[in-house]
C-alpha positions in Angstrom: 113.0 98.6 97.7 110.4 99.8 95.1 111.0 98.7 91.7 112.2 94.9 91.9 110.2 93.0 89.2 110.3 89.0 89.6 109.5 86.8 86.8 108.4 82.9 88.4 108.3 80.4 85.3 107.2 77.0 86.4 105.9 74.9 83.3 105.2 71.6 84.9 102.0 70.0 86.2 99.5 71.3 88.5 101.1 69.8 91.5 103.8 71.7 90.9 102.3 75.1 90.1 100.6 75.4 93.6 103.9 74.5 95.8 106.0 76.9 93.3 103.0 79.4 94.4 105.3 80.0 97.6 108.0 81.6 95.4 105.8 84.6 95.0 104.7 84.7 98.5 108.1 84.6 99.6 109.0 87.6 97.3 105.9 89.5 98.2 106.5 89.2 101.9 110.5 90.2 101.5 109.8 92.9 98.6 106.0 93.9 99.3 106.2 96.5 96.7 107.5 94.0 93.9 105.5 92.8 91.1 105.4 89.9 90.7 104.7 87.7 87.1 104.0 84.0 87.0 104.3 82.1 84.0 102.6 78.8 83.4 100.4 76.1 81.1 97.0 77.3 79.9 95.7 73.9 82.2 97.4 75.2 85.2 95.8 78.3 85.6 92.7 77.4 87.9 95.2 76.3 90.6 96.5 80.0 91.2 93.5 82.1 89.4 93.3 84.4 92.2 96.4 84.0 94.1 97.4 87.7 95.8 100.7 87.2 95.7 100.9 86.6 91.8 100.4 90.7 90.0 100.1 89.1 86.3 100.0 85.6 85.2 101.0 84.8 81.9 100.0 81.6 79.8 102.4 79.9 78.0 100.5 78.3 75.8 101.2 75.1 73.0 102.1 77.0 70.2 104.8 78.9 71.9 106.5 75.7 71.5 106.1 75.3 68.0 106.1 78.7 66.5 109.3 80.4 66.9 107.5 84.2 65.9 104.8 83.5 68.4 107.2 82.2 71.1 109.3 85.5 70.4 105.6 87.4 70.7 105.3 85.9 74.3 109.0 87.2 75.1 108.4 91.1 73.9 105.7 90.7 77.3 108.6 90.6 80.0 110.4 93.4 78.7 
């Protein structure tokens, strides 16, 4: 089915990040024309830079966490 977006959000350590990585294969393999957006930590990113399962990664970064109009910036990205 063309059109299914998926939105993966794993904000733990790097560990965690790579076996969460199967998600998106998963999806990718079941809805190969998907896309597919991964959101992590800033630190995390070299563990799945690359990854062809994973369309867009977006970085969550620190601040989100502190500043509620740049955490409601990040949010106008998964509309």
């Amino acid at each position: 089915m063309a059109g299914n977006k998926f939105l993966v959000i794993q904000q733990k350590m790097i560990g965690d990040v790579l076996n969460s990585t199967l998600i998106c294969e998963h999806l990718k393999i079941h809805f190969p024309d998907a896309t597919i957006h991964y959101v992590i930590y800033e630190h995390t990113l070299p563990v799945v830079a690359g990854n062809p399962f994973i369309d867009k990664i977006v970085l969550f970064k620190k601040e989100y966490k502190t500043s509620k109009s740049k955490f409601y910036k990040i949010l106008k990205e998964f509309k």
